[in-house]
LUMPALUM-319588 format. One record per residue: residue in one letter; residue number from 1; x, z, y of N, C-alpha, C in turn. Coordinates in steps of 0.1 Angstrom, whole numbers, plus 5000, padded with zeros to 4 digits. Example, Ala and Ser with C-alpha at 12.3 -4.5 7.8 and 13.67 -1.06 7.14 Angstrom:
% residues 2
 residu num  n.u  n.w  n.v ca.u ca.w ca.v  c.u  c.w  c.v
      A   1 5132 5078 4943 5123 5078 4955 5132 5078 4967
      S   2 5128 5071 4978 5137 5071 4989 5129 5079 5000
This chain:
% residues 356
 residu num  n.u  n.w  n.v ca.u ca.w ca.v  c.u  c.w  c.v
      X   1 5009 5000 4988 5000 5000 5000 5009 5000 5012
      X   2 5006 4989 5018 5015 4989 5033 5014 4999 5042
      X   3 5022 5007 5044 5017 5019 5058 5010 5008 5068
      X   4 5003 5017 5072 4996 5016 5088 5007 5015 5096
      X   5 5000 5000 5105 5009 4999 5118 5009 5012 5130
      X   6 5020 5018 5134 5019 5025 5141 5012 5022 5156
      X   7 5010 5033 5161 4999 5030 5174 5011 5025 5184
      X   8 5004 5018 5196 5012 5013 5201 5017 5025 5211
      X   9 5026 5027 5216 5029 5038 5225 5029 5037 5239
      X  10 5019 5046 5242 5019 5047 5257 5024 5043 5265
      X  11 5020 5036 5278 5029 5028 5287 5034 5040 5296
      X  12 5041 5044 5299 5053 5053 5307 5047 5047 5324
      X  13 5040 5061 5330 5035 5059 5346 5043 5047 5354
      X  14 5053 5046 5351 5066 5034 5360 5059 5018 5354
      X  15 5058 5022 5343 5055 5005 5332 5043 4998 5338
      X  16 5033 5009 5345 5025 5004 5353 5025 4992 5365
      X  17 5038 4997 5369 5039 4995 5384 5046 4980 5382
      X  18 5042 4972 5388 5053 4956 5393 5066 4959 5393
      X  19 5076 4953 5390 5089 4956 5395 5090 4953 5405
      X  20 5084 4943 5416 5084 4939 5427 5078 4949 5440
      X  21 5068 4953 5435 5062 4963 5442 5070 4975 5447
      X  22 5067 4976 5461 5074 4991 5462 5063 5004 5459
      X  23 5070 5015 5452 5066 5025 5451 5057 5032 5466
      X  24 5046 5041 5458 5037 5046 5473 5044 5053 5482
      X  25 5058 5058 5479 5062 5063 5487 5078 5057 5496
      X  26 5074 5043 5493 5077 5039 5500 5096 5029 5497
      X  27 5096 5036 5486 5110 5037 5483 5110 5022 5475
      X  28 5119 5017 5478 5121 5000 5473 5132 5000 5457
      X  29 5139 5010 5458 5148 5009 5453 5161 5010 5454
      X  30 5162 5003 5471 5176 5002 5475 5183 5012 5479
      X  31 5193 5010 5487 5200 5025 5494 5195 5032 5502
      X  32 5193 5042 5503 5189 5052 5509 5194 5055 5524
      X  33 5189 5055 5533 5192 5057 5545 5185 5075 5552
      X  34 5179 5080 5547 5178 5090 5558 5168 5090 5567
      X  35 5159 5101 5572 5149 5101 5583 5150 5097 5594
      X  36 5142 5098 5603 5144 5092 5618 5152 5083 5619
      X  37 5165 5092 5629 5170 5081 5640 5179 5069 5627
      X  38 5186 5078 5616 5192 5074 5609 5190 5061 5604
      X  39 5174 5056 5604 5170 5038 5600 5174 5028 5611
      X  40 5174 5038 5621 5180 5026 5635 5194 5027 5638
      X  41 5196 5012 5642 5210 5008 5640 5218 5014 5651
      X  42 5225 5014 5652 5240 5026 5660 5239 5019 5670
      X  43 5238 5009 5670 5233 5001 5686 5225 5011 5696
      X  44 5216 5010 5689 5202 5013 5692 5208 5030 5699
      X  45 5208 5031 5687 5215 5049 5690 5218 5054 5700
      X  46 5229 5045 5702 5244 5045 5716 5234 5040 5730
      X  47 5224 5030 5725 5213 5028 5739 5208 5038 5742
      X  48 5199 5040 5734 5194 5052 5736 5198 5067 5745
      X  49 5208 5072 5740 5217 5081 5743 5218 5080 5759
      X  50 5226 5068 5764 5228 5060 5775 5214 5068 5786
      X  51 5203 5057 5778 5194 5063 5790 5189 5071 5791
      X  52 5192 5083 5784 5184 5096 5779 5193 5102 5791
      X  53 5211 5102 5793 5217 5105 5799 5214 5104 5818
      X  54 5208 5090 5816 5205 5082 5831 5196 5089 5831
      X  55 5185 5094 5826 5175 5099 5836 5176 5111 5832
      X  56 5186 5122 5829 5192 5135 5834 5197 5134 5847
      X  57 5205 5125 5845 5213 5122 5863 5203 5119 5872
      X  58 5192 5114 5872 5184 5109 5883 5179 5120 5884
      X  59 5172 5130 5874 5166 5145 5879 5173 5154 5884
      X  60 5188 5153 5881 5196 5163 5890 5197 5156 5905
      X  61 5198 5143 5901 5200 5141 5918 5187 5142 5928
      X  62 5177 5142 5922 5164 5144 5926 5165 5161 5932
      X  63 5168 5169 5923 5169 5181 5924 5182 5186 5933
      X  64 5191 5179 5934 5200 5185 5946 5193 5177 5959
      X  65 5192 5165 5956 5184 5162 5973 5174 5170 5980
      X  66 5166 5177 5971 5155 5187 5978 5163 5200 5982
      X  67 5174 5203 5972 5176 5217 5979 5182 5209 5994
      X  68 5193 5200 5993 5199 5196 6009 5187 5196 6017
      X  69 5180 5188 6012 5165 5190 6025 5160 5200 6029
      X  70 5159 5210 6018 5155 5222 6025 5167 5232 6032
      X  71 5177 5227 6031 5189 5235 6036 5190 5228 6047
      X  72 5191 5212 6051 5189 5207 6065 5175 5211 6074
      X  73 5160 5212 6064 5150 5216 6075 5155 5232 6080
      X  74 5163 5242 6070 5164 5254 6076 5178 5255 6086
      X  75 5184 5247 6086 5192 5248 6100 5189 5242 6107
      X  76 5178 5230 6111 5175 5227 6122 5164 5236 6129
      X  77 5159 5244 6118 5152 5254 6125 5160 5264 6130
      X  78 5165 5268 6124 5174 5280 6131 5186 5273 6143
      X  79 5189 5266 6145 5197 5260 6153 5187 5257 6160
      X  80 5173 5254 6166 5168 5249 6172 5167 5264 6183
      X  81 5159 5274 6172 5161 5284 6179 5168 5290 6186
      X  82 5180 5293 6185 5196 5294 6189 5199 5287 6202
      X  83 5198 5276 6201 5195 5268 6211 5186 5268 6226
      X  84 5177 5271 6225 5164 5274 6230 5168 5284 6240
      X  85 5172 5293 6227 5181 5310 6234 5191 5307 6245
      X  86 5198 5299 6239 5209 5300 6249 5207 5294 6260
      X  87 5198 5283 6261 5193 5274 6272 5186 5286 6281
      X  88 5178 5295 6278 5171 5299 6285 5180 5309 6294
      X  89 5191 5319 6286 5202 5324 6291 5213 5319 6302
      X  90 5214 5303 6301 5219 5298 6309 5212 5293 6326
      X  91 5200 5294 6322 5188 5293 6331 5191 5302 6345
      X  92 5200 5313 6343 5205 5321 6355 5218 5332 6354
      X  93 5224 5327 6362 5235 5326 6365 5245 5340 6367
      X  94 5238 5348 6358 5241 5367 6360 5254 5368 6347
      X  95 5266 5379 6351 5275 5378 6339 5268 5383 6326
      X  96 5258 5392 6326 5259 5397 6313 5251 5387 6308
      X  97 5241 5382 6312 5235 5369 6307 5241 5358 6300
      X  98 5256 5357 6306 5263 5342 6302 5274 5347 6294
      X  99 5274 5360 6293 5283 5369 6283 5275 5370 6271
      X 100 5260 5370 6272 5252 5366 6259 5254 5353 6253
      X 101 5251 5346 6264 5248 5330 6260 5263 5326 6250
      X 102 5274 5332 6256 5292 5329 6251 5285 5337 6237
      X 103 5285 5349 6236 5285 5350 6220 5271 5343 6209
      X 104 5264 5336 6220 5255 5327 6212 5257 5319 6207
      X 105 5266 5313 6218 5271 5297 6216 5285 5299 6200
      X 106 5291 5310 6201 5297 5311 6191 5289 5312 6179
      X 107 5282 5320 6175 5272 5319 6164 5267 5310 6160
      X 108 5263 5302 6173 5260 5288 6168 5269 5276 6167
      X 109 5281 5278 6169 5286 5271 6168 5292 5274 6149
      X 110 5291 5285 6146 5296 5290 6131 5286 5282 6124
      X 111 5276 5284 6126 5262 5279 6117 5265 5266 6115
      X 112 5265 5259 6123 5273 5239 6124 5282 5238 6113
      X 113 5290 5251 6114 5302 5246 6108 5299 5251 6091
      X 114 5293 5258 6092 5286 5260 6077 5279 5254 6069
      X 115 5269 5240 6079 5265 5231 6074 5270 5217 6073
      X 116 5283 5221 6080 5288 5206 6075 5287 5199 6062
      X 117 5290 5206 6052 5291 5202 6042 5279 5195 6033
      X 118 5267 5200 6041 5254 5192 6037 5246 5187 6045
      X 119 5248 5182 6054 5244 5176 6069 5252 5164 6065
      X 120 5237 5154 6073 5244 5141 6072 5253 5139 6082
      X 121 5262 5130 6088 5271 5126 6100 5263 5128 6116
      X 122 5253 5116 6114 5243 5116 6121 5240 5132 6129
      X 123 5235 5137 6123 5229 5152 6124 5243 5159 6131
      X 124 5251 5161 6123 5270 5166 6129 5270 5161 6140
      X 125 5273 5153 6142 5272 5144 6155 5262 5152 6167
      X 126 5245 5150 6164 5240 5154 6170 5241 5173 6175
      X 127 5244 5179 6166 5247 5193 6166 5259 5194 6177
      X 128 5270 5184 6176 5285 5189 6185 5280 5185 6197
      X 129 5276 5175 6198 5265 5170 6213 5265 5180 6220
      X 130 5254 5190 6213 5247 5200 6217 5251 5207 6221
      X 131 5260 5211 6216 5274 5223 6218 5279 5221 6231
      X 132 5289 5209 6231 5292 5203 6241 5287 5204 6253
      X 133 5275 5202 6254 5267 5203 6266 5266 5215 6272
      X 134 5265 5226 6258 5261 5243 6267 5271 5247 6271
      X 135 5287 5239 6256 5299 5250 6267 5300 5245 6279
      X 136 5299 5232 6284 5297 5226 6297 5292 5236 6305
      X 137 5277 5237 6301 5267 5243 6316 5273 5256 6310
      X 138 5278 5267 6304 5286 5278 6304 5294 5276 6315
      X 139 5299 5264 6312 5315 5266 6321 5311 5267 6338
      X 140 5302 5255 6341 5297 5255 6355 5289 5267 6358
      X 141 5284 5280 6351 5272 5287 6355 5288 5299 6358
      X 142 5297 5300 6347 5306 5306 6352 5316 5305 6367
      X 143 5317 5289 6370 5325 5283 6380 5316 5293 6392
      X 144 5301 5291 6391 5293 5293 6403 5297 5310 6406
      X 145 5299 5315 6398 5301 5326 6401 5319 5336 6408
      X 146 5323 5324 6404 5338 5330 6411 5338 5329 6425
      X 147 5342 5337 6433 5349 5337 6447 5350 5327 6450
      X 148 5344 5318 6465 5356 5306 6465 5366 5308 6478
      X 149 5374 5316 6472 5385 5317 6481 5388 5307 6491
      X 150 5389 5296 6489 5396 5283 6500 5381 5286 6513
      X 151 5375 5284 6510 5361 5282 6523 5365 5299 6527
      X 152 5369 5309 6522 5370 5321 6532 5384 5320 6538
      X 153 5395 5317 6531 5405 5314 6539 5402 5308 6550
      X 154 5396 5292 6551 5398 5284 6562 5387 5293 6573
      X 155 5376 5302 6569 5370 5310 6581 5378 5316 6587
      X 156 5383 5327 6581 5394 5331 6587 5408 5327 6596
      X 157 5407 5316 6596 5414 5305 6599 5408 5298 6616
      X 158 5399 5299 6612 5390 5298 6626 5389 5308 6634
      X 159 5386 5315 6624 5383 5332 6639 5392 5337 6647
      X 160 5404 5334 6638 5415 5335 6647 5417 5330 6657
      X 161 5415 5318 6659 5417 5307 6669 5408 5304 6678
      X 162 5395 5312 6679 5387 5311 6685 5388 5320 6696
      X 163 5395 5335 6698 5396 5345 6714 5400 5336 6718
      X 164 5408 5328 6717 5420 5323 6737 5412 5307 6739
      X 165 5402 5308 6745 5398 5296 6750 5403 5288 6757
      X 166 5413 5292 6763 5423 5288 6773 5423 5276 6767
      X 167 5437 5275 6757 5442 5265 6758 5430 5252 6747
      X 168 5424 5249 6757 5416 5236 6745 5423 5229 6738
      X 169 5432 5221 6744 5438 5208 6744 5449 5217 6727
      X 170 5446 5227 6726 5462 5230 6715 5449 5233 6703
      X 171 5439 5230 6705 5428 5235 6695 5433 5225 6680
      X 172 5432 5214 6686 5438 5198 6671 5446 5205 6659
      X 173 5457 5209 6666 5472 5212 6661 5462 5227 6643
      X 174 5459 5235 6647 5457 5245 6638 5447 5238 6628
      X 175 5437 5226 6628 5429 5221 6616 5439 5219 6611
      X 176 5448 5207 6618 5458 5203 6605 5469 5210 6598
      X 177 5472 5219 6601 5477 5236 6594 5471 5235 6581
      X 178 5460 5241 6580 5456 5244 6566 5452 5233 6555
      X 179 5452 5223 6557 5452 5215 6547 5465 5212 6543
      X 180 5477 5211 6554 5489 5210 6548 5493 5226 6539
      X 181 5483 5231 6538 5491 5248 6532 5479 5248 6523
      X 182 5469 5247 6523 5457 5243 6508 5461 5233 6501
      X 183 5466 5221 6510 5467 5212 6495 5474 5212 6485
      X 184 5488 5219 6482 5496 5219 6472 5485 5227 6456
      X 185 5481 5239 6459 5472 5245 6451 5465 5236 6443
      X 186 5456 5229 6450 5444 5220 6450 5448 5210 6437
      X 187 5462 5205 6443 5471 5195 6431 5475 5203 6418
      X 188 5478 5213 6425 5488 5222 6412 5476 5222 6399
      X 189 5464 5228 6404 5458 5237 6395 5440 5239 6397
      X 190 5435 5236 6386 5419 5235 6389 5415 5251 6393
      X 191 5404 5249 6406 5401 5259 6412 5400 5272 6397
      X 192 5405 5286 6404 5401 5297 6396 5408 5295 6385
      X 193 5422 5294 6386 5427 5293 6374 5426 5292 6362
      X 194 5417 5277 6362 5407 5274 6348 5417 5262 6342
      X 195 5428 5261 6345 5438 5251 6341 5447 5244 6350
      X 196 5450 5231 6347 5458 5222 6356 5453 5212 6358
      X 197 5458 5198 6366 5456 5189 6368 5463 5181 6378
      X 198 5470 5169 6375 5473 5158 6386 5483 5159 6386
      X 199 5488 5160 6372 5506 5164 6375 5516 5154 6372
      X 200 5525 5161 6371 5535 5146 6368 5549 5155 6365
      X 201 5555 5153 6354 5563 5160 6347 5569 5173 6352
      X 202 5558 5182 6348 5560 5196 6352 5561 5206 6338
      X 203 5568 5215 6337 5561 5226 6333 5555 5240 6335
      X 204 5544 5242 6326 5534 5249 6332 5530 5254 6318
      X 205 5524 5269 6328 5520 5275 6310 5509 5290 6319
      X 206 5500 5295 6313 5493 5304 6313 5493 5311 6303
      X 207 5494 5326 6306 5493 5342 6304 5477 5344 6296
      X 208 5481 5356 6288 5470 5362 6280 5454 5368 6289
      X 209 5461 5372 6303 5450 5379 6313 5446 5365 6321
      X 210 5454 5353 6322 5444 5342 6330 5436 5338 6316
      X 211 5439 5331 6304 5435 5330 6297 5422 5335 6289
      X 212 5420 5350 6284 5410 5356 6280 5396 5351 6282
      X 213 5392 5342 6275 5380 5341 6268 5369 5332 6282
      X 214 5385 5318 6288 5380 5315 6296 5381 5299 6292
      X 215 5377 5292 6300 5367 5276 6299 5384 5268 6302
      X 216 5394 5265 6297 5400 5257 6302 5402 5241 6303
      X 217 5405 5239 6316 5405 5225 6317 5421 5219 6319
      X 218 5424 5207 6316 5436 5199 6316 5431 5186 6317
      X 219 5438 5182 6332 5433 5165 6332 5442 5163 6343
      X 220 5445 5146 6341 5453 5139 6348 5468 5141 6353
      X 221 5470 5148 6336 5485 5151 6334 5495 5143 6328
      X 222 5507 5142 6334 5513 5129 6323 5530 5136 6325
      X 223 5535 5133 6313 5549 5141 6306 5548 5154 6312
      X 224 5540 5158 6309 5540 5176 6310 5542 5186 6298
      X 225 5545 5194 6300 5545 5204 6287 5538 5218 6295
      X 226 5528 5218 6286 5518 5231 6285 5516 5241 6276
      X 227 5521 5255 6285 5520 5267 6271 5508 5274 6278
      X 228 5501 5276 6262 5487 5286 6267 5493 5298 6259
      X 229 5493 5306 6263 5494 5324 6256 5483 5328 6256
      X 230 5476 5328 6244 5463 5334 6249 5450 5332 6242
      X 231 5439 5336 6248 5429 5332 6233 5418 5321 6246
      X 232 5418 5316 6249 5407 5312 6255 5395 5307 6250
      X 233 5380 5301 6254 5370 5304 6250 5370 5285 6249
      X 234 5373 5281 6254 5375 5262 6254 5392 5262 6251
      X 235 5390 5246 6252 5397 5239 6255 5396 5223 6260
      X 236 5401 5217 6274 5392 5199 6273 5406 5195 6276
      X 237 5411 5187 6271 5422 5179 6276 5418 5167 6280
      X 238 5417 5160 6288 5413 5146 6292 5423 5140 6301
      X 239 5424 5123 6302 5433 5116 6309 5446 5123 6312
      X 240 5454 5121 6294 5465 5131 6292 5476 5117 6286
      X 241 5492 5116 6293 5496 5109 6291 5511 5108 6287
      X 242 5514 5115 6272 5528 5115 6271 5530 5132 6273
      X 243 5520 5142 6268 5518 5155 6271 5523 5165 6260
      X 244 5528 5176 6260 5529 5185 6248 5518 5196 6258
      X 245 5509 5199 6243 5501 5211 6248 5502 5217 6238
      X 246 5506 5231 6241 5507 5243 6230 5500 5259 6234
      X 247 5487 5256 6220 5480 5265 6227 5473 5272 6221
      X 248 5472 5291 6222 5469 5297 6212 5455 5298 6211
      X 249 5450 5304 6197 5438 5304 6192 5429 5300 6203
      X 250 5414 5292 6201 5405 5289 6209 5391 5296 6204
      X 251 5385 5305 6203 5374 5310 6203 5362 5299 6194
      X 252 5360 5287 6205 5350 5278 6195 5355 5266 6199
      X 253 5360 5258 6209 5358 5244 6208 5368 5237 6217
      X 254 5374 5228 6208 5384 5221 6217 5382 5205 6216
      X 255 5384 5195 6229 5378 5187 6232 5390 5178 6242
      X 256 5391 5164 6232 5402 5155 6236 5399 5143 6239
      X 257 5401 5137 6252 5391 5125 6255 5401 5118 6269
      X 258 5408 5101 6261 5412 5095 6269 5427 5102 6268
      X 259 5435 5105 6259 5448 5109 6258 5454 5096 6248
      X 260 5467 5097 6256 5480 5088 6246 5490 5092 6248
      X 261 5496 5096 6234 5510 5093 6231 5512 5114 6237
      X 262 5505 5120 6231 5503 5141 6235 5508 5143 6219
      X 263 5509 5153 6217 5513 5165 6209 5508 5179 6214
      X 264 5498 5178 6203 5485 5192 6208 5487 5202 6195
      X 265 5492 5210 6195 5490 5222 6188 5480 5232 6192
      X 266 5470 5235 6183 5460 5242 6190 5451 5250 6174
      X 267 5444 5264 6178 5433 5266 6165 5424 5273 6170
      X 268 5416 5265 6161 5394 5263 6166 5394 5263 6160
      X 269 5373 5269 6159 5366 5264 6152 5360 5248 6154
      X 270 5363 5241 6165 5358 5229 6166 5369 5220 6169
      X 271 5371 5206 6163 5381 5205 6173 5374 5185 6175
      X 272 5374 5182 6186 5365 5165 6189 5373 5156 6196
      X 273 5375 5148 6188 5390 5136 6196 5381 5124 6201
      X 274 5385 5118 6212 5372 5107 6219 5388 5102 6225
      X 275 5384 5087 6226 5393 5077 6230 5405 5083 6234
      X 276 5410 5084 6219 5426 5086 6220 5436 5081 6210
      X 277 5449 5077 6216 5460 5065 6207 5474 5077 6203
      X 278 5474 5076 6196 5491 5076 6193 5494 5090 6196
      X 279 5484 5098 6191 5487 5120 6196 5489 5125 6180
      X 280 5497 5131 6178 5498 5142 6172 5494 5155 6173
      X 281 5484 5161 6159 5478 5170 6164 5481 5179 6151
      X 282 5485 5190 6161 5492 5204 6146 5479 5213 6148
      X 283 5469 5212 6137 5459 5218 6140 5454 5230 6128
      X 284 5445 5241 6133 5442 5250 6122 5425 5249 6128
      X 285 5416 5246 6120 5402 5245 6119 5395 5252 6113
      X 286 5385 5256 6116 5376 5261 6106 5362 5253 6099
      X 287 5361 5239 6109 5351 5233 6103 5358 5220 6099
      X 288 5352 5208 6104 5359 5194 6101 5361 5191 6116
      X 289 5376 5186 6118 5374 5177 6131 5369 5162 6128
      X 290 5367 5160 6144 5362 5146 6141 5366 5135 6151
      X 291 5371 5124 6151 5375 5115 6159 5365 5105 6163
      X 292 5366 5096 6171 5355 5091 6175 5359 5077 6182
      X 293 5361 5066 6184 5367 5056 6194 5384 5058 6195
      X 294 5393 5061 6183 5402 5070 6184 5414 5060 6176
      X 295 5426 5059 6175 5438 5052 6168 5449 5058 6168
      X 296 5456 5055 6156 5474 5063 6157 5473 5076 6157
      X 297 5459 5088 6155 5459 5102 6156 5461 5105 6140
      X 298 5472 5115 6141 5481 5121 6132 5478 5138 6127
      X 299 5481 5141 6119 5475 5158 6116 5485 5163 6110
      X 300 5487 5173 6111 5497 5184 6107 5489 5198 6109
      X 301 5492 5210 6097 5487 5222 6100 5495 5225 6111
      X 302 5492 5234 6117 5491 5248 6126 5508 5252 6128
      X 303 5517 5247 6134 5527 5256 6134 5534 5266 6146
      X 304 5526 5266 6154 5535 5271 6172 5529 5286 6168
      X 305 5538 5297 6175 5538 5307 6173 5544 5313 6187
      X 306 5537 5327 6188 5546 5335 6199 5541 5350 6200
      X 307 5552 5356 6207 5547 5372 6204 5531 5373 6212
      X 308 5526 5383 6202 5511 5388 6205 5500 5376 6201
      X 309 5502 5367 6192 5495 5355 6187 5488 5362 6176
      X 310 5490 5372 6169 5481 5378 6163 5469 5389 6163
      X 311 5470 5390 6178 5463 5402 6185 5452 5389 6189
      X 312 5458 5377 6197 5444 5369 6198 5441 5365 6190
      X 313 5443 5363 6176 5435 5352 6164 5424 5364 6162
      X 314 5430 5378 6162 5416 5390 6160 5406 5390 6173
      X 315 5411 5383 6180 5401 5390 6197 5392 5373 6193
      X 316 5398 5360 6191 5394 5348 6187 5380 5348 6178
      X 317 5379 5357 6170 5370 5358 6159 5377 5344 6149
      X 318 5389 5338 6151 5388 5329 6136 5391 5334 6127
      X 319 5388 5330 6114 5396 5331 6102 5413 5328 6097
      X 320 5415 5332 6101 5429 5328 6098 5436 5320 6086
      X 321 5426 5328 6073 5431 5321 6064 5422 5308 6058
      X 322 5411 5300 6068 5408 5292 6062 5412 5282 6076
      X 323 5414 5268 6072 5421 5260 6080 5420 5245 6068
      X 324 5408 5237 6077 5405 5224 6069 5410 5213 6080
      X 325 5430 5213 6084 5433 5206 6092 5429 5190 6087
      X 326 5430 5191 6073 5432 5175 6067 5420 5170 6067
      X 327 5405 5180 6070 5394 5175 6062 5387 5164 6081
      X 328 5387 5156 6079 5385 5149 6098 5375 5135 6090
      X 329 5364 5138 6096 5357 5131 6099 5357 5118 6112
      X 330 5355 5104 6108 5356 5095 6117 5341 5087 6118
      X 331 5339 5086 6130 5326 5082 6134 5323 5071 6132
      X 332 5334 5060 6131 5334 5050 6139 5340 5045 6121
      X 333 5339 5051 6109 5342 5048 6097 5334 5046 6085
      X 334 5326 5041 6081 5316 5049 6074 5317 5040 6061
      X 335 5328 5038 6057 5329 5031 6042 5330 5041 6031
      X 336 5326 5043 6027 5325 5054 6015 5336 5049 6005
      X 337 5349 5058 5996 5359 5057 5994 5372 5049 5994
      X 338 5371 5046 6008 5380 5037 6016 5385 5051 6024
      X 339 5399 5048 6029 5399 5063 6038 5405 5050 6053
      X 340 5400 5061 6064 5399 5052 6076 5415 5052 6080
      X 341 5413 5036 6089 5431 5036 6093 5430 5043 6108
      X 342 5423 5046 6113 5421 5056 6127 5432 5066 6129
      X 343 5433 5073 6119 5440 5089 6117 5444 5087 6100
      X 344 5458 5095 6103 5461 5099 6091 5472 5113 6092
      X 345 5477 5117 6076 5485 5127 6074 5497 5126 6084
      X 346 5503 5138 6089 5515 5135 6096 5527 5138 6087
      X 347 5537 5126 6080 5545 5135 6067 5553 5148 6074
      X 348 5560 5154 6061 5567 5167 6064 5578 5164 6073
      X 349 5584 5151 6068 5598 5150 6073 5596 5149 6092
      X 350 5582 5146 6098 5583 5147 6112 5571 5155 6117
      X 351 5567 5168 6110 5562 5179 6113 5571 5189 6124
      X 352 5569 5194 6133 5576 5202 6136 5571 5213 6139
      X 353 5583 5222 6133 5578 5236 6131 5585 5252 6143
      X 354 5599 5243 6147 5605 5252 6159 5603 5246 6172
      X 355 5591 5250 6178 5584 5242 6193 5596 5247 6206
      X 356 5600 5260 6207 5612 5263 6213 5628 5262 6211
């Protein structure tokens, strides 16, 4: 008897399936690649990556722009105020008043210098303006107030000559007296010992008690040498030609306009160069200087010294130890990573450091 054919055996869940067919879950057979990012090609990846990066950068820069905006709307508010103040202080012409307005103008002139760094040019610009203007009307509200010695002289000058009626005819002779004996002054030196002017190869220099915490002026000087001892509250050099000016700490603002071919040693918190060629400037700052219509201007730190120069840098209110001589803003420059041919470094080899 032939055994029975065995049963046929069960088809195995796979035997079901097409060879061609992919399985439900998806799997073909071939190599295995991995979840997600891993099926897309490294191309893709490295793109990706890229712009994921780009628009991190565009939210930070989104987000530092708003804080600068709100850090420029709050200095122009508080600078406006400040402002306002000091205008109204200068409005009359009493010392303690313009003794206010002076330590306003410093304050505000520190705030300026605090927002350099996130203030557009524009704005800087417009802020030193400002400045400019009040140490100005400072200086004139101060002028109004000094003695004017020459108009009491020449009264006295009269009165005298007025008992002896007698002789008319000899009256001529005594006008022209006092202008030959007022005018050398007149030439020497701006009324009220507020500086020099109209000179011509002199030297000249002012003391710590003319100096103190006053407006000085220099103009229409040419091969002179100028020593300031002293802390003064300005400084303006203008129509300066072939000049050394050496001059201690300046309280807030020094101001150069229409000089060639000077050597200015000086330290501010401001320092503003206006149409000038070929000057060397040994400077200690506290904010940025700035040049303006300007060529051949040269920088070097801070080097002139003399006894009691440490007693004004404390009466000055500067800092001593911060000093941004190299950091100079040019107006008249505005290419972004180009550096301007206006001004540059002055090298070591023709720095000078022994002025005497």
């Amino acid at each position: 008897m032939e055994p029975a054919d065995a049963a046929p055996a069960a088809p195995s869940p796979t035997s079901a399936v097409p060879a061609d067919m992919p399985a439900a879950n998806g799997d073909t057979g071939g190599p295995q690649w991995g979840p997600g990012l891993a099926l897309v090609p490294e191309r893709l990846q490295k793109r990706e990556q890229e712009r994921l990066l780009e628009v991190e950068r565009r939210k930070q820069e989104r987000q530092n722009q708003t804080v600068e905006e709100e850090k420029s709307d709050f200095f122009a508010a508080a600078f406006g105020r400040e402002r306002e103040a000091v205008e109204r202080l200068l409005e009359c012409a009493e010392p303690a008043r313009l003794n206010e307005a002076a330590s306003r103008l410093q304050a505000l002139q520190k705030l300026l210098n605090d927002a350099v760094l996130y203030l557009a040019p524009y704005d800087v610009r417009l802020g030193q303006e400002t400045l400019a203007r009040l140490q100005g009307t400072l200086a004139e509200r101060r002028q109004e107030l000094q003695p004017k010695k020459r108009f009491a002289f020449k009264s006295r000058r009269k009165d005298a000559g007025s008992p002896s009626p007698g002789p008319a005819a000899a009256a001529p002779p005594p006008p022209q007296q006092p202008p030959s004996e007022s005018l050398p002054p007149a030439a020497v030196s701006v009324p009220s010992g507020a500086g020099f002017s109209n000179l011509e190869s002199q030297s000249l220099e002012m003391r710590a008690e003319e100096l103190h915490q006053r407006d000085i002026l220099l103009t229409g000087l040419t091969d002179c040498t100028i020593r300031l001892y002293g802390n003064p509250n300005t400084l303006r050099l203008t129509k300066a030609r072939g000049c050394t000016v050496l001059c201690g700490p300046v309280s807030t603002s020094v101001f150069l306009d229409d000089c060639v071919g000077c050597v200015l040693a000086v330290a501010c918190q401001q320092l503003r160069t206006h149409s000038t060629r070929d000057t060397r400037i040994f400077l200690q700052v506290t904010s940025r200087a700035i040049v303006e219509d300007c060529s051949g201007v040269r920088f070097a730190p801070y080097s002139w010294s003399y006894p009691g120069i440490d007693q004004d840098f404390e009466g000055s209110g500067l800092d001593r130890s911060k000093n941004n001589w190299r950091d100079v803003d040019d107006f008249n420059w505005l290419a972004r990573g180009a550096a301007s041919p206006n001004w540059s470094i002055l090298p070591e080899s023709e720095r000078i450091v022994q002025w005497d």
